[in-house]
TORTORSE-943284 format. One record per residue: residue in one letter; chain; y negated, x, z negated of N, C-alpha, C in turn; residue number from 0. Coordinates in steps of 0.05 Angstrom, whole numbers, plus 5000, padded with zeros to 4 digits. Example, Ala and Ser with C-alpha at 12.3 -4.5 7.8 and 13.67 -1.06 7.14 Angstrom:
R residuo cadena  n_v  n_u  n_w ca_v ca_u ca_w  c_v  c_u  c_w num
R       a      A 5114 5264 4844 5090 5246 4844 5066 5264 4844   0
R       s      A 5045 5257 4858 5021 5273 4857 4999 5258 4843   1
REM end
This chain:
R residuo cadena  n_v  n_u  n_w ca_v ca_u ca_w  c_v  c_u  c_w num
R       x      A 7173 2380 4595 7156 2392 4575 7134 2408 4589   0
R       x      A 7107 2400 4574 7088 2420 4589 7100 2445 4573   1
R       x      A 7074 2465 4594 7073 2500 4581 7064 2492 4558   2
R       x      A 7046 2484 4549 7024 2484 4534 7049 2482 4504   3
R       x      A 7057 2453 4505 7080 2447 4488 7097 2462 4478   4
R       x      A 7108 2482 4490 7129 2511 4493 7124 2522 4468   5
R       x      A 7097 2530 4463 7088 2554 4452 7070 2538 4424   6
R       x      A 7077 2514 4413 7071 2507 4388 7095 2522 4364   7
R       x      A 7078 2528 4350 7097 2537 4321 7098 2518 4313   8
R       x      A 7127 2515 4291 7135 2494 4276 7140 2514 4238   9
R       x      A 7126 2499 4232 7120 2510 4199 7135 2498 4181  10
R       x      A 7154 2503 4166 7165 2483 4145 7133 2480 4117  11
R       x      A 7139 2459 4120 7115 2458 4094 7125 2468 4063  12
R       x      A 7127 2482 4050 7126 2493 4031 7128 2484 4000  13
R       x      A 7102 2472 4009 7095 2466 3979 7119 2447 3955  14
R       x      A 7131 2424 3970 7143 2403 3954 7161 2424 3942  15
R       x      A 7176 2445 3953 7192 2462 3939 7177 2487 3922  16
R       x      A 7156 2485 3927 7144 2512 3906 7132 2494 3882  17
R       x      A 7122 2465 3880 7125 2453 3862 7150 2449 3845  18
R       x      A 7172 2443 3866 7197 2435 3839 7207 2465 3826  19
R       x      A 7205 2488 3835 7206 2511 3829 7194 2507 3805  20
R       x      A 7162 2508 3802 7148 2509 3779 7149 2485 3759  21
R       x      A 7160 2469 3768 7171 2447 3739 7197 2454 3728  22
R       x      A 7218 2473 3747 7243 2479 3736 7235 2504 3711  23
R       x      A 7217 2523 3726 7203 2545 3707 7202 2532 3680  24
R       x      A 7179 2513 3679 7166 2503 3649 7188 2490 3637  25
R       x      A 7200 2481 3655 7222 2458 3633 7240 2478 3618  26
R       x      A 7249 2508 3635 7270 2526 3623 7254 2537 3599  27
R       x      A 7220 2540 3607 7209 2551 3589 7216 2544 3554  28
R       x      A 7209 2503 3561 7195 2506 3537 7230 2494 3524  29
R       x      A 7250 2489 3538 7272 2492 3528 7291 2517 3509  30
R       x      A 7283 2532 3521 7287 2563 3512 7262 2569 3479  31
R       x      A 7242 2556 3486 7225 2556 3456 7236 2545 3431  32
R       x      A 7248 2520 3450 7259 2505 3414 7281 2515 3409  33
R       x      A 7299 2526 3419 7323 2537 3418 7316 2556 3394  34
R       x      A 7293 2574 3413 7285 2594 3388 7278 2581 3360  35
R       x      A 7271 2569 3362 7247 2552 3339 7275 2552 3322  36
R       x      A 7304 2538 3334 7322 2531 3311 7338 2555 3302  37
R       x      A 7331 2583 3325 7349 2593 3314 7337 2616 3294  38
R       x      A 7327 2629 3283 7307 2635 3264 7317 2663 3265  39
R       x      A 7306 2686 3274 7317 2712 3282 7305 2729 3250  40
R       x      A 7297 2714 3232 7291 2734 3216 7320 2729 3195  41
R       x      A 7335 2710 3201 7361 2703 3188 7379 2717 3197  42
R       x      A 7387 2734 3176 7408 2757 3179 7432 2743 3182  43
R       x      A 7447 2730 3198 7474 2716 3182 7502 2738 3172  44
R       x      A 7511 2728 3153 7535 2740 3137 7558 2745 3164  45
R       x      A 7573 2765 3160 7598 2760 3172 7624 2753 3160  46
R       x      A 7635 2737 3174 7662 2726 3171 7689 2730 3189  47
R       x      A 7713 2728 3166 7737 2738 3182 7734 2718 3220  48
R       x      A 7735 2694 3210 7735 2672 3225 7719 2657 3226  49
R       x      A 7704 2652 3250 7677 2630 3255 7697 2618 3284  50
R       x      A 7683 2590 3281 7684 2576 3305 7666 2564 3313  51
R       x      A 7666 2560 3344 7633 2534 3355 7635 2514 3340  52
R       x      A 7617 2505 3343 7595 2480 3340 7612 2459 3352  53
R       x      A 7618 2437 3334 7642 2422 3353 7631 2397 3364  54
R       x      A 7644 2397 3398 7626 2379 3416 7615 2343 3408  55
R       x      A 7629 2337 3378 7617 2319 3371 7593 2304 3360  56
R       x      A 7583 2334 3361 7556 2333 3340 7534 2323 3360  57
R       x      A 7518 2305 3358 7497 2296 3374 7477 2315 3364  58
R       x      A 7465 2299 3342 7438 2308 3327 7452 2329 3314  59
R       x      A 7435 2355 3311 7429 2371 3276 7406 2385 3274  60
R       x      A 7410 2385 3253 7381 2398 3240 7399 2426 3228  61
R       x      A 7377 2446 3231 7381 2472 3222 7359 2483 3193  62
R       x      A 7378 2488 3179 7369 2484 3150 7376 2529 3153  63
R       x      A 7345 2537 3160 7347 2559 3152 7340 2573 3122  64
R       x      A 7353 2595 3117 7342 2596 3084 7330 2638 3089  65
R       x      A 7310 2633 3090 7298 2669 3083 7294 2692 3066  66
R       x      A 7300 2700 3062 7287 2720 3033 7274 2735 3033  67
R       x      A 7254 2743 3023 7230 2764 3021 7242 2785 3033  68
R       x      A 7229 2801 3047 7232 2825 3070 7214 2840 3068  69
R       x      A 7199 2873 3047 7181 2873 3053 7173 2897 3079  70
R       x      A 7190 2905 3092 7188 2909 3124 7178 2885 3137  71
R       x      A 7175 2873 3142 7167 2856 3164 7156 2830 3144  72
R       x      A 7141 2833 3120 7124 2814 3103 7124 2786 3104  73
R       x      A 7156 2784 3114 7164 2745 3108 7172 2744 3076  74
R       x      A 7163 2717 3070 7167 2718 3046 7192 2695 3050  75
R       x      A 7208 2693 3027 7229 2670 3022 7224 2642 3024  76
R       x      A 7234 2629 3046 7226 2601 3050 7253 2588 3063  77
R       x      A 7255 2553 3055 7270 2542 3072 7254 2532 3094  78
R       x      A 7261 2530 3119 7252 2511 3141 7280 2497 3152  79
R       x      A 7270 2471 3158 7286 2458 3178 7279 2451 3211  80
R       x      A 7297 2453 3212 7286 2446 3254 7305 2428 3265  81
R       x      A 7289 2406 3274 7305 2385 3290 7284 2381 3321  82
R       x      A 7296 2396 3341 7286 2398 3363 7255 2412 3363  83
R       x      A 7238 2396 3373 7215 2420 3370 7194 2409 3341  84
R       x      A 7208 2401 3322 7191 2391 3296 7203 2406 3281  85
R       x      A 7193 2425 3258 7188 2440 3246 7182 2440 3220  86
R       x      A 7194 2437 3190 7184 2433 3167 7187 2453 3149  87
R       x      A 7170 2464 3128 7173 2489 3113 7177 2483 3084  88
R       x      A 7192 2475 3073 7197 2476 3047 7204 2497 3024  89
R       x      A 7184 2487 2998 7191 2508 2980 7206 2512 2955  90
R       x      A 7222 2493 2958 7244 2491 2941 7268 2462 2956  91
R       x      A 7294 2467 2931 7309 2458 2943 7304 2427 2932  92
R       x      A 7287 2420 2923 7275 2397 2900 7262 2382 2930  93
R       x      A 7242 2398 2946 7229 2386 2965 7247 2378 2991  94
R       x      A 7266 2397 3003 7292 2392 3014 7303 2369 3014  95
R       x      A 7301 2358 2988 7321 2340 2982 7300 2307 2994  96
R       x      A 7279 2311 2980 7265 2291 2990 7259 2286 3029  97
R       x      A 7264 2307 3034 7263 2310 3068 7289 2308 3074  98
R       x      A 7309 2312 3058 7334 2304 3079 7340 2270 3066  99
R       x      A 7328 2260 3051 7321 2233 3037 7323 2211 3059 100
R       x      A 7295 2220 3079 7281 2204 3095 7301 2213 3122 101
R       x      A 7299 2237 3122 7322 2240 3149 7348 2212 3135 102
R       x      A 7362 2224 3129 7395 2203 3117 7379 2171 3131 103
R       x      A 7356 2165 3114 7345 2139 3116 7347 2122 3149 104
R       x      A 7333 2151 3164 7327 2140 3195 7356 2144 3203 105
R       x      A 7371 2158 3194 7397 2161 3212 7408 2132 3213 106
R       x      A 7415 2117 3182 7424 2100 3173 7414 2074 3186 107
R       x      A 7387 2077 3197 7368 2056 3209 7365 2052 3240 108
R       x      A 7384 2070 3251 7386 2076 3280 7414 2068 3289 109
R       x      A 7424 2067 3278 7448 2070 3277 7464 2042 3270 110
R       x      A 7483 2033 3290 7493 2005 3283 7516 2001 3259 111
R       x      A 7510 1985 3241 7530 1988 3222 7556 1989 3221 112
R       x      A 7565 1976 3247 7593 1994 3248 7601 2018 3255 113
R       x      A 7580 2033 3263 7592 2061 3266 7582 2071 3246 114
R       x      A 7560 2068 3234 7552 2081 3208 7580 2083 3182 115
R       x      A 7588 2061 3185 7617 2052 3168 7641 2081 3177 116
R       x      A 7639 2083 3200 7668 2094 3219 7653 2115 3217 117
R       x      A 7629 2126 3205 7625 2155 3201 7603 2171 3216 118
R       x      A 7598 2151 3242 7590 2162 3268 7557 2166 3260 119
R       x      A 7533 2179 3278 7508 2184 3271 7492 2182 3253 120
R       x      A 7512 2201 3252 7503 2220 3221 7496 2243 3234 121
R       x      A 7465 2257 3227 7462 2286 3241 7473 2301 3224 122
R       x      A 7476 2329 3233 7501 2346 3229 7480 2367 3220 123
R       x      A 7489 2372 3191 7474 2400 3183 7480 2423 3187 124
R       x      A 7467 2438 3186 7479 2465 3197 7457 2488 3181 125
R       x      A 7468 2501 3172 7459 2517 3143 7457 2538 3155 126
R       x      A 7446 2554 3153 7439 2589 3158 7420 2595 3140 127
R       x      A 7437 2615 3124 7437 2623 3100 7435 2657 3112 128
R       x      A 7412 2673 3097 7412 2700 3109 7432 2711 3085 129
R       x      A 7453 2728 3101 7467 2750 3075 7455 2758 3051 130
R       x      A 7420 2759 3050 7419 2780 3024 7404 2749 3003 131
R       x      A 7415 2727 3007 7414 2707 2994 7437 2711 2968 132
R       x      A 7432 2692 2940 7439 2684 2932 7459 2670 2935 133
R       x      A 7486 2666 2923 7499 2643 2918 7486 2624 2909 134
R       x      A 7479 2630 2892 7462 2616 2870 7441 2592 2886 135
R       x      A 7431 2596 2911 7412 2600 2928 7418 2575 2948 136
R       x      A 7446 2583 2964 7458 2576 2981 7464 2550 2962 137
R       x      A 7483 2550 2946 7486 2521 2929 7472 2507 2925 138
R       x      A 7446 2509 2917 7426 2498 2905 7412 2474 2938 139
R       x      A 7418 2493 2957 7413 2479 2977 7429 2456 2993 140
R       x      A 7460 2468 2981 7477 2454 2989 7488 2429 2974 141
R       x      A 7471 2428 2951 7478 2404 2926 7455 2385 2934 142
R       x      A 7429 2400 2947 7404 2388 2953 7424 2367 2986 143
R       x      A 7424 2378 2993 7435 2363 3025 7461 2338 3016 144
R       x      A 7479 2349 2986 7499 2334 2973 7481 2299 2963 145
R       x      A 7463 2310 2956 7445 2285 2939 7426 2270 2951 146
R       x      A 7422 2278 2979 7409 2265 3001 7432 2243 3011 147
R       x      A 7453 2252 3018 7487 2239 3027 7497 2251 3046 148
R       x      A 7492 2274 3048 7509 2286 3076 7538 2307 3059 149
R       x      A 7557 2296 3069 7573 2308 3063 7586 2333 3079 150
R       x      A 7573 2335 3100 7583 2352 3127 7571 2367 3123 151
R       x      A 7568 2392 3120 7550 2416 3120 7562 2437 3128 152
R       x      A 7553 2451 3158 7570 2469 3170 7551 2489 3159 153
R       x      A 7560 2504 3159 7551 2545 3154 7557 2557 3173 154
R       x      A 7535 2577 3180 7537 2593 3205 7549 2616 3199 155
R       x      A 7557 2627 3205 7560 2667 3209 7566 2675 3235 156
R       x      A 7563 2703 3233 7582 2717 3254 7613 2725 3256 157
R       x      A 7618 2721 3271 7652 2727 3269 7645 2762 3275 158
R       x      A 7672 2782 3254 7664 2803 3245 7675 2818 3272 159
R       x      A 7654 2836 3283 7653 2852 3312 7644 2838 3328 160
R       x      A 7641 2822 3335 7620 2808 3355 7585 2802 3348 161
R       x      A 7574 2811 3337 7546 2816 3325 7541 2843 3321 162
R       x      A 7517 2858 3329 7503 2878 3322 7484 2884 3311 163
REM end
């Protein structure tokens, strides 16, 4: 080896890892957005003796939130649904019904008819209903999701002491 040779620095190059760094960033980002998007923080949920998870069968769901006028923080009463990062605002449970219509439709159209038969891909509803709702309210939504054809309709709460 020359002298000369001795005394070269050797640099790891950098960049290919400060790029995958910044695609891991955006991807947690905008993953963490739709999360929010379904989970709707102005929804008070009710508490219950007993809640359990979300059971690992469920592929698809849509989150059927329901709001009620607040006038601290000037939301007014609306349903929205969220299926990943798409977003729909409905104003009655009349319009609901026509949107979970076309959902049922594509499920039914995706889906091979023998598993459609055996029950399988069907998205999974999932209702969050804020406490200072109606029964009256909550039904009306849940007869709406009945007359579309979903017979599965999970309800969220908190299990009582574990929420603040």
């Amino acid at each position: 080896m020359s002298a000369s040779a001795s005394h070269e620095r050797c640099e790891p190059n950098l960049t290919p890892m400060l790029d995958m760094v910044l695609q891991l960033v955006m991807f947690f980002m905008l993953c963490a957005n739709f999360l929010m998007e379904e989970l709707n923080k102005s929804v008070k949920l009710p508490e219950a003796v007993s809640a359990r998870a979300l059971n690992d069968n469920v592929k698809l769901a849509l989150y059927i939130n329901l709001t009620v006028d607040d006038p601290k923080t000037g939301s007014k009463k609306q349903i929205t649904t969220n299926q990943g990062p798409s977003k729909e605002v409905h104003d009655n449970s009349q319009q609901l019904k026509r949107y979970l219509d076309t959902q049922y439709t594509l499920d039914q159209k995706r889906t091979p008819p023998a598993e459609w038969a055996a029950g399988k891909g069907r998205t999974a509803l999932i209702l969050r209903a804020d406490l200072r709702t109606t029964f009256k309210e909550v039904n009306d939504i849940m007869q709406a999701c009945r007359a579309a054809g979903y017979s599965d309709i999970l309800l969220r709460a908190n299990q009582i002491g574990t929420h603040k």
